[in-house]
N, C-alpha and C positions, 0 to 999 in steps of 0.2 A: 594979522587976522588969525592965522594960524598959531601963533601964541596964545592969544585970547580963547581959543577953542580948548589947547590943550590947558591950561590953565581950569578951565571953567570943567573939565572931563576931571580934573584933577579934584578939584573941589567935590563935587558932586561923588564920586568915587570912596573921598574917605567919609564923608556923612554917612555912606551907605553902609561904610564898613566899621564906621566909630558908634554911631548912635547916641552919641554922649557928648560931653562939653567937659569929662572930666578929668580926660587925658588929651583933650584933642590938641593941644602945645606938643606934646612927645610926639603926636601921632604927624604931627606937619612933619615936625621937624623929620622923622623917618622914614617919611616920603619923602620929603626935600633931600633926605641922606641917597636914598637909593637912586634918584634922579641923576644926582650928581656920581655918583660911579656909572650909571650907565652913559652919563654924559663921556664920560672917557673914552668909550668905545663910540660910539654912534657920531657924536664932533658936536652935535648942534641942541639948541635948548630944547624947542620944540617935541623934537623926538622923544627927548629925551625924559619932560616928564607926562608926556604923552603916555610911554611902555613904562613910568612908573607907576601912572596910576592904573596901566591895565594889569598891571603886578599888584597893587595893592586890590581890586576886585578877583584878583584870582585867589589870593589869601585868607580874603572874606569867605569868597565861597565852601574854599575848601575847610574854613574853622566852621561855618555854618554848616555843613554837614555835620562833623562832629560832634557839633553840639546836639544836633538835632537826636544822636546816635548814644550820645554818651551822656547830657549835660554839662561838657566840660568845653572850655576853645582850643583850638588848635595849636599847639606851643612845639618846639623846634623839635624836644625828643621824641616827638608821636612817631617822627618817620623811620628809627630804628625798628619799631614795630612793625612795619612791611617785613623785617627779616627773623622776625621772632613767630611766624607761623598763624598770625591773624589775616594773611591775605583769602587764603581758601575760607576761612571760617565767614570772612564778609560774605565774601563769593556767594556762598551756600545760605546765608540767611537774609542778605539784604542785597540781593541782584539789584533794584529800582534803584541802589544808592548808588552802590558801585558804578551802574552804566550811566546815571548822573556826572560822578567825578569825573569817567572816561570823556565823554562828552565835551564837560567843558574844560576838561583838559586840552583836546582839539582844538574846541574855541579859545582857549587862551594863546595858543599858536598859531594859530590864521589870525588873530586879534594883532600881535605882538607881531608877526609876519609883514601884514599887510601897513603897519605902523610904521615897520621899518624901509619897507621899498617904498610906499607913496607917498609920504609925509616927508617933504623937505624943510630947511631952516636955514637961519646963519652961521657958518661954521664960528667955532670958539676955539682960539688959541686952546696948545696943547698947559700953554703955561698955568691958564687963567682956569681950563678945567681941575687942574690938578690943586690951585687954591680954593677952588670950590668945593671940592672935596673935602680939604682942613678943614674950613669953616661950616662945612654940612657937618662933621663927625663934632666937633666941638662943640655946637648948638643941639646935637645929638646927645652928647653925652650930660649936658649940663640940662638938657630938658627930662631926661631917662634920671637924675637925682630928684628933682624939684618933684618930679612924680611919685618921687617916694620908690623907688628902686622896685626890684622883685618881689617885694613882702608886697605891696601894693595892687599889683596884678593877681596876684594868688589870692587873695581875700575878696578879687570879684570872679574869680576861676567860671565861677554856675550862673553867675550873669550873663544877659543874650545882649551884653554892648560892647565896644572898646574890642571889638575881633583883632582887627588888625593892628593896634598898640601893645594886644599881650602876646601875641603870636615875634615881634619886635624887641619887645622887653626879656622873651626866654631863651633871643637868641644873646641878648646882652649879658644875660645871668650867668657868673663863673659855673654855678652848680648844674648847668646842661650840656656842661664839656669836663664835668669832672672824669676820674678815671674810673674804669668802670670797676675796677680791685676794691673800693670801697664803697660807702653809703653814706650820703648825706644829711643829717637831722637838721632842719630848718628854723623847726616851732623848741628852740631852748636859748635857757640864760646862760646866764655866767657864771651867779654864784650857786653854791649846790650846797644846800639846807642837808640836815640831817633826815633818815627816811623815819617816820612814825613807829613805835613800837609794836609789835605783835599785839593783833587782838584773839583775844578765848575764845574757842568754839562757844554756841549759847546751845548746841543740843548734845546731847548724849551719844546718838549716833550717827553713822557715815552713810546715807543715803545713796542708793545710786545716782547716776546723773544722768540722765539724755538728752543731747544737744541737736536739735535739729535743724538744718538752715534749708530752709523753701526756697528754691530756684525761683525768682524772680517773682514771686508773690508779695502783692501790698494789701492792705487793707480797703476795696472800693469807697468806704464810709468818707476817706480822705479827700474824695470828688463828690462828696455829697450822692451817692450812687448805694440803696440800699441793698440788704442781704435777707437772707433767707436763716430761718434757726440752725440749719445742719452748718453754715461758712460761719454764723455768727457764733455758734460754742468753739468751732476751728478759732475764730480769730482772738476772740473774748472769752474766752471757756468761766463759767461761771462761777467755779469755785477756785478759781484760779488768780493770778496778777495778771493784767496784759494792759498794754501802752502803744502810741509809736514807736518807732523807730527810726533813728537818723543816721544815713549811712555816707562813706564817701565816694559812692558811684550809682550813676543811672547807665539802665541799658545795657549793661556787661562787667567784666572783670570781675567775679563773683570772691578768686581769690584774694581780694583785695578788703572785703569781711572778712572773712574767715582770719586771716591776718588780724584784723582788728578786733573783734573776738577772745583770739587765742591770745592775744601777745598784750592788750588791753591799750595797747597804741594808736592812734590813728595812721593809716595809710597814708595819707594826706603831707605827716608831719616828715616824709622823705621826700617831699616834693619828684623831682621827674627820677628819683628810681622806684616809685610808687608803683608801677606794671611793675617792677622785676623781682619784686621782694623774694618772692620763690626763689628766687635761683642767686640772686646776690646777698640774702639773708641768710642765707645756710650757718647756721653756726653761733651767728653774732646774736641771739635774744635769750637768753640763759636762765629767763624768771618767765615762765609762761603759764598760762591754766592746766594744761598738761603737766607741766614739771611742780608745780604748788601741790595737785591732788596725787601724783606719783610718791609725794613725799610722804602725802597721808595715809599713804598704802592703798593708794587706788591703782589697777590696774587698766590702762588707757587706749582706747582703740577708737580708731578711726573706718567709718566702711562708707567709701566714696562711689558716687554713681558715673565713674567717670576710671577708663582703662589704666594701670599703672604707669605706664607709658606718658599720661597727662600731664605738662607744665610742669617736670621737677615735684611733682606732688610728695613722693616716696621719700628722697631724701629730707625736704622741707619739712616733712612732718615728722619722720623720727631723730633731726636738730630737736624739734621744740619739744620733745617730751612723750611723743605716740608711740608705745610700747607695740602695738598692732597694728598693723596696717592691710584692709582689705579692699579690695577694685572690684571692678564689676567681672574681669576675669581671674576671678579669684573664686569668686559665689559658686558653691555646689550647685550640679544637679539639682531638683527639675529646672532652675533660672538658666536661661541661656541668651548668652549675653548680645549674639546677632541681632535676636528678635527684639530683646528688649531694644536696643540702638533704634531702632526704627520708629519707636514712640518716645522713650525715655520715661516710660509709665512709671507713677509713685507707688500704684496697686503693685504694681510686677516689682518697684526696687525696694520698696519698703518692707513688704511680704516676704521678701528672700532674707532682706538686712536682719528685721527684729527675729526670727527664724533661728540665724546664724548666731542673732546675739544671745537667744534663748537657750539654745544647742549649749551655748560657750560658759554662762554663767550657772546654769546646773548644778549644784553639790558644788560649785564655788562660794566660799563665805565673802569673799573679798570683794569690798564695794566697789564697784563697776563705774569708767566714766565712757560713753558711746557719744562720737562724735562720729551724726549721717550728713551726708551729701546730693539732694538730689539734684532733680535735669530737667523735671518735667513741664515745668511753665513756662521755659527761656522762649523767646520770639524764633521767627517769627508767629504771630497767632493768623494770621493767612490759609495754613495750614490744617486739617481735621484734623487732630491727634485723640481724642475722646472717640472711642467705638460709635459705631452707629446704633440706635436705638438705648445709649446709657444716658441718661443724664440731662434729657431732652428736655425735662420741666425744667433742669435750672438753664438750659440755655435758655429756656422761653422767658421764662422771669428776670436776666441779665437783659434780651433784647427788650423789654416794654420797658426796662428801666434806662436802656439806652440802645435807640437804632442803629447798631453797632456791628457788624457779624467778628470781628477779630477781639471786644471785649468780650460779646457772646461764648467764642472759642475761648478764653481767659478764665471766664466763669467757670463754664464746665469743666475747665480742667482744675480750677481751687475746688470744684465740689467736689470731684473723684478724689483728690487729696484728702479734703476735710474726713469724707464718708469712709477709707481707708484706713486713715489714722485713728478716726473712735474705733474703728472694731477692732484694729491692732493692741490700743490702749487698754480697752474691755479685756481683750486675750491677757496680756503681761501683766494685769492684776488680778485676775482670777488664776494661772500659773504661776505666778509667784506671790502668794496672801503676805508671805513674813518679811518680803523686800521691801523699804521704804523706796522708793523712786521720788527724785523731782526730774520734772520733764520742763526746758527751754527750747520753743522751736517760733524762727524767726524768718523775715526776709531778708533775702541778701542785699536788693537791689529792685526798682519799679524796671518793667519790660515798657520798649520803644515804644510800645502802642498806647502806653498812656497820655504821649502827644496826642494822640487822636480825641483820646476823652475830654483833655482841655480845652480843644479848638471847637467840638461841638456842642460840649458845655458852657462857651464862651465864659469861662473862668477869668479872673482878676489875676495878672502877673504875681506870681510870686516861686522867685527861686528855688526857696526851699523845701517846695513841694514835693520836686522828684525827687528829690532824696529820702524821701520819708518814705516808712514800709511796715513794720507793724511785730513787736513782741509776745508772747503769751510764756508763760509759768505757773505748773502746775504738777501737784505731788498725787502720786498713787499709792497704795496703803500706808499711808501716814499718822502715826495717833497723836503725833509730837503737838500739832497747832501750828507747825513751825512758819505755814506758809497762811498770811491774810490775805481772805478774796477783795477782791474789787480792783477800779481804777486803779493801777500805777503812776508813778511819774510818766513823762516820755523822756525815754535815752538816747545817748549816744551810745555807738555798736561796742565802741571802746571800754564803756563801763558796764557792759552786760554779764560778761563773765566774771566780772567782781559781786555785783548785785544776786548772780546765781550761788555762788560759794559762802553771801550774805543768807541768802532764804534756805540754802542748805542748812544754814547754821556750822557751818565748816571755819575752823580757826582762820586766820588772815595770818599772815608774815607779811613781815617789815615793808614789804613791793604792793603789796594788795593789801594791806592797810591803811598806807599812807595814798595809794590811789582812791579806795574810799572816801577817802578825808576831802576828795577834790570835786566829788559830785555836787556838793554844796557852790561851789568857786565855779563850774563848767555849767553845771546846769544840763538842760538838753542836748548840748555841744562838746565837742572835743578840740578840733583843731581851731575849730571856727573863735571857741572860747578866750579871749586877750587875756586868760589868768597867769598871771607872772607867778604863781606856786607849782602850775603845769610845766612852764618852762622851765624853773630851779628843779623843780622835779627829773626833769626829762635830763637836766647837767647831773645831776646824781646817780641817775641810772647809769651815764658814761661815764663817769667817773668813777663808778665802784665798780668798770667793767661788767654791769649787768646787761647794757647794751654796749656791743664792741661793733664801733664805725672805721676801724683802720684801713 
């Protein structure tokens, strides 16, 4: 009887955690795996995959958080990250989540507690345990092939099924125990094609470049959720290009664009040292947007809204090419960096930024590349961060289009952005008539509360929603033509800085020509793309030491 129960707790357990029929052979078989090692300790059947399956619902849950946080599932390497400085950051922005996991972290041990003192069975030879184990790890290992190994779990990464077969699969993956001394490239071939020839500049001159990445701003249109003229010339500027955008994170790790951006790589294609690129990247990416416009005689500066001190920022960004590097405590007088912290206002970091960048280009002939940073839309939206009495119509017009108060808070805050950046843009072409400027300002990444939009929009599944976020491009005294308005493509974040150095009309080298060549072959995508000239591609870059994985 007591078999029967645990048996039947079993079953039910991974449905809840698989959701799918299309791993669920690995998924047995990994639960049948863990049953039987715990069979070692405990002696008896019953117990034993009795605390296996309240192991595999505890697994669930905690990818299921995850997901819910990240769009991503829970895989082996998340939990170095407890020691890399994201615990306080959760703390501070998502308490409901946090006391969630504590909770049933509790409950998993009164769960697994109460299993093991009350629940009796028949004991089982220490002989017969220890054959059950062979034969678990064998039926494991041969079900973890038939599934198609690691590439297979990674390409349903942002699917809400299979929690508990991928979180199983990354602890089977060599590359989640590699050394941490180097980096793993996932998404490459074998053989390595020669790289494309340089292409010609098509303009005569070197425009400036300003690169903007919007904290955690998307496009509302993407939810069917309209806009107002002032967010709609922000998002679609009219005499501009603007597209989606497809990125490789929801809900955080902003560095993780910027990355993909800069280097024209996807994040993605290091698999689990994808958080660490900052700090394990140092060095290894030798052909970046940085170092291409450095070459052109652009001089390259960075002004983040975020303290020097941040995630290796400093070093990371003068490896790839950042001749300057400025923080928020770096910004003169009158900006002062406590106060700003306390909002992360775009008025207050953007006004200091283009200020400093105005100050610096002056009686400089030399065409300019500004890579900003800002902070101001990140979650939680819970919070008033928009003054009181600013911006009240567009909150009113965000909530009749959705009864919502934390999209409402989202809005207001794209509006003070959008409203910020024309009058900043208005200023840096009336101050500089003779500078040609193209302006790219993008999103990094959608903010957690977009779950809320989908769930009272009662929207139709679809994955690759939250990844989407929204591009614009657009030139300020320009006579050239260089730039056509209207619709875009929609890109990956990884072709974006080729695409700008395109509409610049800026020559290509052999790295960023031959990546142009593959927007045809990827399409919208990058990692996601199965283009086998991506992956020759990606064997060439290391092999001509352009990317060093050692």
């Amino acid at each position: 009887m007591i078999l029967t129960i645990s048996i039947a707790v079993a079953v039910g357990a991974l449905w809840l955690a698989e959701r799918s029929f299309a791993h669920l052979g690995f998924a047995i078989a990994a639960l049948c795996f863990n049953a039987a090692l715990i069979l070692l300790v405990v002696a008896d059947l019953e117990r034993a995959i009795l605390l296996s399956a309240i192991l595999t619902i505890a697994i669930f849950g905690a990818s299921r958080v995850k997901y819910s946080h990240s769009g991503l599932k829970l895989i082996v390497t998340d939990f170095p990250l407890m020691f890399a400085g994201t615990v306080p950051f959760f703390v501070i922005q998502y308490p409901l989540a946090v006391a969630a996991v504590i909770a049933g972290g509790i409950g998993f041990v009164l769960a697994a507690g109460a299993a093991s003192l009350y629940v009796t069975g028949t004991p089982v030879s220490f002989e017969l345990r220890v054959l059950i184990v062979a034969v678990a790890f064998v039926a494991l290992a041969a079900t973890y092939r038939i599934s198609g190994g690691p590439g297979a779990f990674q390409r349903i990464a942002a699917q809400p099924r299979c929690f508990f077969s991928t979180f199983i699969a990354s602890l089977l993956d060599p590359f989640s125990w590699r050394p941490v001394g180097g980096l793993a490239l996932i998404d490459i071939a074998s053989e390595q094609p020669p790289l494309m020839p340089p292409a010609a500049a098509r303009s005569p001159d070197s425009p400036d470049i300003i690169v903007i990445q919007h904290e955690s701003i998307f496009d509302p249109r993407i939810y069917g959720l309209p806009v107002e003229p002032l967010v709609e010339g922000f998002l679609s500027p009219p005499a501009g290009r603007s597209g989606h955008l497809n990125v490789d994170i929801f809900g955080g790790g902003s560095w993780q664009s910027e990355f993909s951006l800069l280097t024209g790589l996807s994040s993605a294609s290091f698999g689990s040292n994808a958080y660490f690129l900052f700090k394990r990247g140092v060095g290894r990416f030798k052909n970046t947007l940085p170092h291409a416009l450095a070459a052109l005689g652009y001089k390259t500066t960075l002004t983040s809204s975020c303290r020097r001190s941040f995630l290796n920022y400093d070093e990371f960004y003068s490896a790839i090419g950042m001749g300057e590097r400025i923080f928020t405590d770096d910004l003169p007088a009158p900006f002062d960096v406590d106060r700003f912290e306390t909002t992360n206002s775009d008025a207050m970091f953007l006004d200091a930024a283009v200020a400093a960048h105005a100050q610096r280009i002056a009686g400089d002939a030399a065409p300019q590349f500004l890579y900003l940073l800002t902070n101001f839309n990140h979650g939680p939206h819970s919070r008033r961060l928009v003054a009181p009495g600013q911006f009240e119509g567009e909150r009113a017009f965000a909530t009749a289009s959705l009864p919502d108060t934390q999209y409402a808070e989202y809005y207001a805050r794209l509006a003070e952005t959008a409203a910020t950046w024309s009058k900043l843009k208005t200023e840096l072409a009336a101050r500089f008539p003779e500078r040609p400027m193209l302006i790219v300002h993008y999103g990094d990444h959608q903010p957690v509360m977009t779950r809320r939009i989908e769930a009272k929009l009662r929207l139709a599944a679809d994955p690759r929603r939250q990844f989407r976020t929204f591009y614009a491009i657009e030139s300020l005294n320009d006579r050239s033509g260089r730039l056509a308005a209207g619709r875009g493509p929609d890109l990956d974040i990884a072709f974006l800085g080729t695409v700008a150095l395109q509409h610049a009309g800026l020559p290509l080298d052999e790295v960023f020509a031959t990546r142009a060549s593959l927007l045809a072959h990827c399409g919208q995508a990058y990692f996601a793309s199965p283009s086998e000239r991506k992956r020759q591609f990606h064997r060439t870059l290391v092999a001509r030491g352009i990317i060093d994985l050692a």
